[in-house]
C-alpha positions as CSV (number, residue, x, y, z in Angstrom):
1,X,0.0,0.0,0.0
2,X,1.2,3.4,-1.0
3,X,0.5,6.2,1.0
4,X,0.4,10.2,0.6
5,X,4.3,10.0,-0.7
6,X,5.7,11.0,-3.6
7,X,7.7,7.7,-4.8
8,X,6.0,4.6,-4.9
9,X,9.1,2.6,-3.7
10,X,8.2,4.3,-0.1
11,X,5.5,2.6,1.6
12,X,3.6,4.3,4.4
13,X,2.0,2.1,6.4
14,X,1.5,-1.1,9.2
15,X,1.0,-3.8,7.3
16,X,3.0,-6.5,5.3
17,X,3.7,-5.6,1.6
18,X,5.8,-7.1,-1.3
19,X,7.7,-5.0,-3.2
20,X,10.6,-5.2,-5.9
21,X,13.3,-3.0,-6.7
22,X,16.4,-3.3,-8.9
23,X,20.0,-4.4,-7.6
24,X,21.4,-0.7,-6.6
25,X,17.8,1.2,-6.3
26,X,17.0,2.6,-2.8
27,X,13.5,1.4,-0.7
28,X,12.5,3.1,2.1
29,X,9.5,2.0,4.3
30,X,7.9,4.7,6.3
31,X,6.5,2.9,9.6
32,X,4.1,4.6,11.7
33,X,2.6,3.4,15.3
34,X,-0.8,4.8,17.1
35,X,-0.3,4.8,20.9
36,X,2.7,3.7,22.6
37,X,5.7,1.5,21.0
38,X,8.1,2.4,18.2
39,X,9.6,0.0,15.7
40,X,13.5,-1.7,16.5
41,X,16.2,-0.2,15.0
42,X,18.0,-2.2,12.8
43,X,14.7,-4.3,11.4
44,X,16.0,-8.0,10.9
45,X,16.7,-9.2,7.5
46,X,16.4,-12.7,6.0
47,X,18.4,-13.0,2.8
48,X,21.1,-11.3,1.2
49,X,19.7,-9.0,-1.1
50,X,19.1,-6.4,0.9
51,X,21.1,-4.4,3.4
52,X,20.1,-1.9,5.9
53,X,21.2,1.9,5.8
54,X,19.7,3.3,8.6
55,X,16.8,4.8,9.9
56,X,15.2,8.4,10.3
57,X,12.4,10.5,11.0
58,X,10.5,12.4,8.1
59,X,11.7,16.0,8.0
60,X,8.9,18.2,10.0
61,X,6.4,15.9,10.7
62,X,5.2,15.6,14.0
63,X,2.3,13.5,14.7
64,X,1.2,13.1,18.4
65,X,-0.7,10.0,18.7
66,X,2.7,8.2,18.0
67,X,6.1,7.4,16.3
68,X,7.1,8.0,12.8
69,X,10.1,6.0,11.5
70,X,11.7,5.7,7.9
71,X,13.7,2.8,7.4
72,X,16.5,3.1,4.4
73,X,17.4,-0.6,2.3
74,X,19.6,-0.6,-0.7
75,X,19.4,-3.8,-3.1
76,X,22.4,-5.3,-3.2
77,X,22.2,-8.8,-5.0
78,X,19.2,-10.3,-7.0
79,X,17.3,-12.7,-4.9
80,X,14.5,-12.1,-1.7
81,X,14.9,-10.3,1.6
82,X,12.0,-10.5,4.1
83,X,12.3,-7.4,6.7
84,X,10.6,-7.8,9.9
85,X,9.7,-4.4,11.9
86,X,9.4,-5.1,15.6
87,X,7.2,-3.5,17.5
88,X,8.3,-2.4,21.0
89,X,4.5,-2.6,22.4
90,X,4.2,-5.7,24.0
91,X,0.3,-5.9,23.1
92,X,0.8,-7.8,19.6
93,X,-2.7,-8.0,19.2
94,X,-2.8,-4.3,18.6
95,X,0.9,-3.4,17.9
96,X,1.8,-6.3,15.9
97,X,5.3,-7.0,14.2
98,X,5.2,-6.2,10.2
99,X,6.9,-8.2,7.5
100,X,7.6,-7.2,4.3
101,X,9.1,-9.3,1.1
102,X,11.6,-7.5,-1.3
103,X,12.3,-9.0,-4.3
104,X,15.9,-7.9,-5.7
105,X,16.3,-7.8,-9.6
């Protein structure tokens, strides 16, 4: 799901996507949480496609009912990378963790 962004290659959301990117492009993922709990800094990472670059908040946004995170991936070899985002809430039911698949071209 793409939100309110201007590339499509940053999603904005809490749930699990799939998305593909080319060996060398950028992805970021833009996380956001409602309440208490932030997302783990680094995400893990299953695969060798992808590596992590970092992680940052969006320039002037400030939301109060809870964190906003944007995590930075370059593509590194062609193959699949599953990121997990873990939630720091303990209450998975309404903080869950989110997964996401990258395919690397």
């Amino acid at each position: 799901m793409v939100g309110c962004h201007p590339s499509p290659l940053e999603p904005y959301r809490a749930t699990s996507t799939s998305s593909s990117i080319a060996v060398g492009q950028e992805i970021d993922f833009w996380m956001s949480t409602v309440g208490p709990g932030s997302y783990l800094t680094p995400p893990s990472l299953s695969g060798p496609a992808l590596v992590f670059l970092g992680e940052t908040s969006p320039p002037g946004v400030v939301v109060p009912s809870g964190s906003q995170q944007i995590f930075h991936f370059k593509g590194v070899a062609s193959g699949t990378s599953i990121v997990v985002f873990q939630n720091t809430n303990p209450d998975k039911t309404h903080y869950p963790d989110v997964s996401d698949t990258v395919f690397v071209r």
